[in-house]
C-alpha positions in Angstrom: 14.3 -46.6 1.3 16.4 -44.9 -1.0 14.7 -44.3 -4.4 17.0 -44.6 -7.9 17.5 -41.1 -9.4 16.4 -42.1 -13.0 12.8 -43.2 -11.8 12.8 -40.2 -9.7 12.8 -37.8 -12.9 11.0 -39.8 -14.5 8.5 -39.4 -12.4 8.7 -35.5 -12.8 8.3 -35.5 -16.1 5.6 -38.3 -16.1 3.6 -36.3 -13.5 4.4 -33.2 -15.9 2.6 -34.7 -18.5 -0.6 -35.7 -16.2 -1.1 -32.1 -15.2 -0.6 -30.9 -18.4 3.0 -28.8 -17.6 5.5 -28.5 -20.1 8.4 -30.9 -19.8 11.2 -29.4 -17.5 14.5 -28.8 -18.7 17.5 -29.3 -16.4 17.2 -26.9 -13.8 13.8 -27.2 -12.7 14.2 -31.2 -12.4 17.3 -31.0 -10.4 15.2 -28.2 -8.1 12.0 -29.7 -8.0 13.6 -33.3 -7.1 16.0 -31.5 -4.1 12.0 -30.3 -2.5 11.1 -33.6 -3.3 13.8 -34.8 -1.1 13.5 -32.2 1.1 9.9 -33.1 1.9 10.5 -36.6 2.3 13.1 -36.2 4.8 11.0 -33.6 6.5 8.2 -36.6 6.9 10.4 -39.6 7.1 13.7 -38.3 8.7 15.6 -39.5 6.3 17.1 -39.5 2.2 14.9 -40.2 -0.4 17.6 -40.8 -2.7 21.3 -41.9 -2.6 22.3 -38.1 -3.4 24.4 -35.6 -1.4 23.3 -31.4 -2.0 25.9 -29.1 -2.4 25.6 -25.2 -2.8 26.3 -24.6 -6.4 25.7 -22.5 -8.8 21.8 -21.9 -8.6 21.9 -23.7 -5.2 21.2 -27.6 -4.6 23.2 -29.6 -6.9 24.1 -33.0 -6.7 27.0 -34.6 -8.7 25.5 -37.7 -8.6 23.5 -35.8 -11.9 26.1 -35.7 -13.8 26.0 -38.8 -15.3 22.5 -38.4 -16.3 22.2 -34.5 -16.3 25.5 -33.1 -17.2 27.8 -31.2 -15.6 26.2 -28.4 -12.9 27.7 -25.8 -15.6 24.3 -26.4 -17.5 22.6 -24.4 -15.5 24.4 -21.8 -16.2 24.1 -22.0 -20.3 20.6 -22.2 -19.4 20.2 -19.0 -17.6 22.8 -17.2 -20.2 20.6 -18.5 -23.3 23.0 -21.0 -25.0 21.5 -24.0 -24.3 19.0 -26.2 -22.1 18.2 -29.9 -22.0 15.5 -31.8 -21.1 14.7 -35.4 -21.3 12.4 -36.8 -24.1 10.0 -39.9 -23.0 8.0 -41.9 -25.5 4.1 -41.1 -24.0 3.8 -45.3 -23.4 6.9 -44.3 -21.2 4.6 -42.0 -18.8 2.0 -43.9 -18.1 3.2 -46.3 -15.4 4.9 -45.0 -12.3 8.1 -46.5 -11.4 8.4 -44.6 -8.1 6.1 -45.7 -4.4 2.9 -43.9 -4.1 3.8 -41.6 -1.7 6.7 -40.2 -3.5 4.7 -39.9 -6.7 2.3 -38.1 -3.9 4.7 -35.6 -3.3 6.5 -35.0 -6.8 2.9 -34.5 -8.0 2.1 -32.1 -5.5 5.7 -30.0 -6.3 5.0 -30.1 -9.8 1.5 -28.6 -9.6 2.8 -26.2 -7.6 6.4 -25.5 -9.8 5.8 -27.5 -12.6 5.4 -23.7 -14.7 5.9 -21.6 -11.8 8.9 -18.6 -13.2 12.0 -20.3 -12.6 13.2 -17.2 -10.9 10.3 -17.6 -8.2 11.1 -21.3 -7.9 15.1 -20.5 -7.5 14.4 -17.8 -4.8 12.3 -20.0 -2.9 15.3 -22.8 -3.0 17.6 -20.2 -2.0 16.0 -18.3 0.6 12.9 -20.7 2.2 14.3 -23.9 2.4 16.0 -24.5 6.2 19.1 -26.9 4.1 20.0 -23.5 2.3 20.1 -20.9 5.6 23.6 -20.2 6.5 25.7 -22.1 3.9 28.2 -21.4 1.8 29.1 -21.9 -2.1 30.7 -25.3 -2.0 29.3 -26.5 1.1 27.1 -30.3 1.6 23.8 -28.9 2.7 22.6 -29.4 6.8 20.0 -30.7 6.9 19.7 -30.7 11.0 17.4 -27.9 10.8 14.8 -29.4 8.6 11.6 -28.6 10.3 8.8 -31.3 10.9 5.9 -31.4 8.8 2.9 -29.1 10.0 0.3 -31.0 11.9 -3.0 -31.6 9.7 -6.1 -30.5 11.2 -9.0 -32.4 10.5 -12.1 -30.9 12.0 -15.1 -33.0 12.7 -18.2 -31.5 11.9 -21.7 -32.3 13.8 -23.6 -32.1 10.4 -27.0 -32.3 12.2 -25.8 -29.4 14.6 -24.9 -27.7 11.6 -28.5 -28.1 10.2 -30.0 -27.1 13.5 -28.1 -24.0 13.7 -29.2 -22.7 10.1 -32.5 -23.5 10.6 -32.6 -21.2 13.9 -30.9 -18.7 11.5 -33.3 -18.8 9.0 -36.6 -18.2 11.5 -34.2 -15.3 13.2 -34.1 -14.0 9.6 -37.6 -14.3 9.0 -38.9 -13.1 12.2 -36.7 -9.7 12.3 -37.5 -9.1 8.5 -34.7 -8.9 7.1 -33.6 -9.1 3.5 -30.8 -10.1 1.2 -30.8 -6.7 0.4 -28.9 -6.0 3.0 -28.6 -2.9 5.4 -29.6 0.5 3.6 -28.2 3.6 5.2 -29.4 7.1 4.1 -27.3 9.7 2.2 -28.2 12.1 4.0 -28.4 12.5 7.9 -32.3 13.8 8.5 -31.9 14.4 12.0 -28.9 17.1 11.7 -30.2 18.4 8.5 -33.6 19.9 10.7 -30.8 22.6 12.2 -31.0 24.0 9.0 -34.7 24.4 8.7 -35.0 25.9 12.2 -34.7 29.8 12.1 -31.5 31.1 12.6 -31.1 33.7 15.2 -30.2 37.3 14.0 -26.9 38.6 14.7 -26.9 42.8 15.2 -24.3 45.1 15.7 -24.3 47.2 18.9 -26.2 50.4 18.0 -24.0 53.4 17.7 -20.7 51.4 17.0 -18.8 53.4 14.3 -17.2 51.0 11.8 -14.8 51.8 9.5 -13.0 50.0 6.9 -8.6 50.2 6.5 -6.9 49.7 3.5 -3.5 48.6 2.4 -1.4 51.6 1.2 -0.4 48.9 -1.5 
């Protein structure tokens, strides 16, 4: 179910706008739509779009971009300070998806979490947490063999009446031993050692007759 590349930055910068992120330039669309594919192929086992990654300059790039992007070179003007691009929609343009839910459910979820994340944060995570990257070389189509399967999600059910049951048996536990929200109290100072010091100390005498005498340092 491949997913045309316009409507899939669109749908970045629509989602941008709904979570109140500025609009991305270049770079960050081009690396949030590679986790976006990432992801997808991590949960459907295969492309979301008709795209193939290479290891460019700041890592994924496609040249199927180009035509729409510009060459991968932008990046690099961006990151020197001579220029960045991004794409300007008309508001009326953003307010109707034209990906499937549960891509928009994922681009959504990348761009709250990226959307205005530093871009050096969001490279280095590209780079060096993302299984397509490990072992690759500059030039090279990303593997994407190693892509891991998506964490199981546990969904605990809870026995709300148990629950209930156990914090009322709390709450007489609490009630019955006294205790307070105060919490534990424990005394500065320790009133069972400090009785040594009332107690009278034993005298300590010198043997009777024992001469003592006192040396000094020629210095």
């Amino acid at each position: 179910m491949p997913v045309d590349l316009g409507s899939l930055i669109h749908e970045v910068y629509r989602q941008s706008k709904a979570k109140n992120v500025p609009p991305p330039f270049v770079t960050r669309v081009v690396k949030l739509i590679y986790l976006a594919d990432l992801e997808w192929r991590r949960q459907h086992r295969e492309p979301l779009a008709n795209i193939v990654w290479r290891f460019l300059h700041f890592g994924p790039y496609a040249y199927e971009f180009v035509p729409i992007l510009g060459d991968p070179d932008m990046e690099v003007a961006e990151f020197e300070g001579k220029s960045a691009r991004r794409f300007v929609f008309d508001p009326s343009e953003l307010s109707t998806s034209r990906v499937p839910a549960d891509v928009s459910g994922i681009i959504g979820d990348l761009v709250k979490k990226w959307g205005d994340a530093d871009i050096n944060r969001l490279l280095d995570y590209v780079y060096f947490e993302t299984e397509p990257m490990e072992n690759t070389q500059r030039g090279e189509i990303l593997d994407y063999s190693a892509v891991r399967p998506p964490m199981p999600k546990f969904d605990p059910k809870l026995d709300i009446a148990k629950i209930n049951a156990l914090r009322a048996r709390l709450r007489d536990q609490v009630a019955k031993l006294g205790l307070s929200q105060d919490g534990v109290h424990i005394a500065v100072l320790d009133y069972e050692g400090q009785c040594a010091w009332n107690e009278d100390p034993t005298a300590t005498g010198l043997p009777i007759g024992l001469d003592v005498s006192q040396e000094f340092d020629g210095d």
